[in-house]
C-alpha positions as CSV (number, residue, x, y, z in Angstrom):
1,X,-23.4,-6.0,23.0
2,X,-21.5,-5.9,19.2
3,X,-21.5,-3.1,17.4
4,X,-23.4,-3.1,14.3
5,X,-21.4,-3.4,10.8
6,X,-21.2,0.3,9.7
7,X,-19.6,0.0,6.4
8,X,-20.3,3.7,5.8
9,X,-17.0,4.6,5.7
10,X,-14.9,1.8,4.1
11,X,-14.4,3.6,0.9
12,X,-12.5,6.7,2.8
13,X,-10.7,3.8,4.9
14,X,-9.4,2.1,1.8
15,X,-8.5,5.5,0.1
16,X,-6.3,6.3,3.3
17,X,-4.7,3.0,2.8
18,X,-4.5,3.4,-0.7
19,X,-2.8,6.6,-0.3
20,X,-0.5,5.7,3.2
21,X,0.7,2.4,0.8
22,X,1.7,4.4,-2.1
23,X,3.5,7.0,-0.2
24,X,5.7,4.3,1.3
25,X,6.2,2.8,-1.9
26,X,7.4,6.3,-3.4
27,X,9.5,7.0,-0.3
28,X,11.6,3.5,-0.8
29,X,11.8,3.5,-4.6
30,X,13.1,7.3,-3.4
31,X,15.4,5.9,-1.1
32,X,17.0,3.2,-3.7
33,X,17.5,6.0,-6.3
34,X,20.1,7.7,-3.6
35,X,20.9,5.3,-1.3
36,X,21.4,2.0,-4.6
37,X,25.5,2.3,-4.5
38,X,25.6,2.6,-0.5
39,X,23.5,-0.3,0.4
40,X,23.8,-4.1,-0.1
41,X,22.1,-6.4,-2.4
42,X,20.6,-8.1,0.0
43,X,18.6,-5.0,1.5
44,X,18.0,-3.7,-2.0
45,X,16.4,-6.9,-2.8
46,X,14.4,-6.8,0.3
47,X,13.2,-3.5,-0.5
48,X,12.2,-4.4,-3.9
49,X,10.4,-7.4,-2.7
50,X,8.7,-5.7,-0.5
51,X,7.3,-3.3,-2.9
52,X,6.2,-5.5,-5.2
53,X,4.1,-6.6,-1.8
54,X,2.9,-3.0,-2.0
55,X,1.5,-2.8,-5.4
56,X,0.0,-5.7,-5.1
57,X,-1.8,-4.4,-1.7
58,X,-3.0,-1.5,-3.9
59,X,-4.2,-3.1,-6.1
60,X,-6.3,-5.3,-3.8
61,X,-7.8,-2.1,-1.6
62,X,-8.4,-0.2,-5.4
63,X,-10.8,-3.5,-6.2
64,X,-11.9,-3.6,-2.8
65,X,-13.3,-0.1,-3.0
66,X,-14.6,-0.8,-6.3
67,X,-16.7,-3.6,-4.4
68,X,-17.8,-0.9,-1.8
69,X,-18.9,1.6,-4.1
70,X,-21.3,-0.8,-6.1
71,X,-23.0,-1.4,-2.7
């Protein structure tokens, strides 16, 4: 038998998500500040696209808990 939807919780899922993300994103911004002159520009790109992937993330778990809370 399936489990009934128990959306209960959502909003302190997405905060955790929301808070996990933006600790990664500090911890490679972080790690370009010391590690920019020791690494290539290929991996510096990477890690600059990738938060930009980030951000974006947050912002779509900050609306999504917007969404939860007016339910």
């Amino acid at each position: 038998m399936a489990k009934p939807d128990n959306r209960a919780d959502n909003e302190s899922h997405l905060q955790e998500h929301i808070d996990h993300t933006l600790e990664n994103l500090h911890e490679a911004e972080d790690y370009l500040d010391e590690h920019a002159e020791e690494i290539s520009a290929d991996e510096k790109q990477s890690i600059q696209q990738k938060n930009e992937r980030r951000k974006a993330s947050i912002d779509a778990f900050a609306k999504e808990k917007r969404d939860e809370a007016q339910q």
